[in-house]
Steps between C-alpha positions, in 0.01 A plus 500: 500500500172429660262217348283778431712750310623174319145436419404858406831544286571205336223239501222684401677669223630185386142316499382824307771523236482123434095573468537766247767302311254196488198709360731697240610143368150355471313831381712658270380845382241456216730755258775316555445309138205505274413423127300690304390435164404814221202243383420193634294390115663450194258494183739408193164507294516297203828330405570395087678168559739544230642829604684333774500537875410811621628689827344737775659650773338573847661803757607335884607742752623416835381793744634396803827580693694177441603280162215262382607184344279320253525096622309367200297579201186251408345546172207262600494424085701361257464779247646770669863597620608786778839603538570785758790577778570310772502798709400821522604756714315776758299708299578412179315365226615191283279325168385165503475386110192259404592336182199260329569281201126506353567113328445353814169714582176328558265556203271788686586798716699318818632673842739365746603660834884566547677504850759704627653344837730720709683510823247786603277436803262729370477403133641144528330449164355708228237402194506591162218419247619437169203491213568437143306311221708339193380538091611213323662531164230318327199312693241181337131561627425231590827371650332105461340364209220307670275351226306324815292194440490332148435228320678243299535588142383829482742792427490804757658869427560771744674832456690708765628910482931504473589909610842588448590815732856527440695639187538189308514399109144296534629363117754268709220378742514104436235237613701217564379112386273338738620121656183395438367419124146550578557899587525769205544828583552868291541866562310804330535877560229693655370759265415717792765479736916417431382159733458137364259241483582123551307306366526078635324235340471138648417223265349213539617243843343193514653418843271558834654721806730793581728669171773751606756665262689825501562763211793752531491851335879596426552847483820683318684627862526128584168497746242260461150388614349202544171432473323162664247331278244276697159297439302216649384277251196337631291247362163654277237324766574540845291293759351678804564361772833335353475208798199339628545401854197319669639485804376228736155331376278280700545127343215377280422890406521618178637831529526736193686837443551735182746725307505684166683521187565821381657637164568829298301312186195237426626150562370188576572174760632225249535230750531448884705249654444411873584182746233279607403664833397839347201576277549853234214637345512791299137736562289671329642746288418841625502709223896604574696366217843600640455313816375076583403375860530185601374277783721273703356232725671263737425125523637432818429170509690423212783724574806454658629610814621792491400657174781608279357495139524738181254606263671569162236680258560569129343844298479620184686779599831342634662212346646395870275348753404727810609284806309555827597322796299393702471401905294361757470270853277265607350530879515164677219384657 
């Protein structure tokens, strides 16, 4: 046979076989496999938490020519489970099953996108919304107790809204004791509505700073809620600015600066105590009986270097002195 004839017969055919092999492989017809979804949103609407976990099922049909297999299944929550077949053959439909346990919800409406990943080229992987919002079995409004700022010995009351959705015997609802001696609380009907108030008294706390406590509403199928109780106490005159910095002062100047005493009621200064290098003056009264300001000046000469001093002033108001510290540096000549 003739190079030719060897070239026309079997070569080129060869080279043109092994072409159309090699394009087959790497484009493989679009209908060979493909997903498609009957709805790609799921709205479970609003979901009583102590019903249980609820279920919805979503239509998949393969329209292609070849068997699609489903690799893997992501949720992309924590709420929901989807079960479904691992395969599903040409033109045939299979149901994936979306099952959400509305205890784990986020307290408003929430949505999370699902994936579907397959072995098809053309749907490799396929979204699902999922949209549901939970109602509690019973809710406190507010869900803290924050009585804010107060002030030593002085009693403070706040009352909050308890709504009980599901069917429960309210008669069994019990307020449990409180850790802390200092917090009373009680329950009363609301003539209007088959809700609850709460009503939380603090008494008295002669101790400055941050209180924290939690109350726990037991309920008769075993749930409870807690409730966090907070406050600040703060001291009844608060200085403004609480630090007096002066920075860095030229020596042999007597530099001077200012701040004010505030409080909720009249009061008085009793007494100022201050170190040698600092001068306090209280000014003329202004006509604001709630408030004092006072006049700081620096003896730099006498002072020493660096300035770290405090300024302790007593009121009729507080029976502790207000501290204010108080800084400062000398320039060198």
């Amino acid at each position: 046979m003739s190079k030719r004839a060897i070239l026309t017969y079997i070569i080129i055919p060869t080279l043109l076989i092994s072409g159309l092999i090699i394009v087959l492989v790497n484009n493989p017809r679009e209908s060979a496999t493909e997903l498609i979804l009957a709805q790609q949103h799921i709205d479970f609407g609003t979901l009583p938490e102590w019903e249980g976990p609820a279920t919805r099922t979503v239509t998949a049909r393969n329209v292609g020519k070849n068997t699609l297999r489903i690799q893997s299944v992501h949720t992309g929550c924590s709420y929901a489970k989807i079960t479904g077949p691992e395969q599903i053959h040409p033109d045939e439909a299979a149901a994936f099953h979306i099952s959400i346990n509305p205890e784990i919800l986020p307290e408003a409406q929430t949505s999370a996108t699902a994936t579907i990943f397959t072995d098809s080229p053309k749907t490799s992987s396929v979204a699902l919304t999922i949209v549901a919002t939970a109602k509690r079995f019973a809710t406190l409004n507010p869900d803290v107790c924050d009585f804010g700022n107060i002030h030593p010995e002085t009693v403070h009351q706040k009352e909050l809204k308890l709504a009980v959705n599901a069917p429960l015997n309210t008669s069994d609802i019990q307020l449990l004791p409180s850790n802390h001696p200092k917090l009373t609380w009680e329950m009363t009907p609301d003539p209007d509505t088959d809700n609850f108030f709460i009503t939380i008294q603090l008494a008295p706390r002669k101790d400055r700073g941050p209180f924290s406590s939690l109350l726990t509403v037991a309920f008769p199928n075993e749930r409870t809620l807690t409730l966090p109780v907070t406050a600040e106490v703060i001291a009844p005159v608060t200085a403004h600015p609480q630090t007096l910095s002066y920075r860095v002062a030229v020596s042999g100047t007597q530099p001077s600066l200012e701040f004010t005493l505030s409080a909720e009621v009249p009061f008085e200064v009793l007494k100022v105590e201050t170190p040698d290098a600092l001068d306090v003056s209280v000014m003329n009264n202004t006509g604001k009986q709630h408030q004092r300001r006072l006049k700081v000046v620096w003896r730099v000469p006498n002072s020493p270097e660096p300035l770290r001093e405090e300024i302790r002033i007593l009121t009729t108001a507080d029976p502790l002195p207000i501290r204010i510290p108080v800084y400062g540096f000398t320039q060198k000549d």
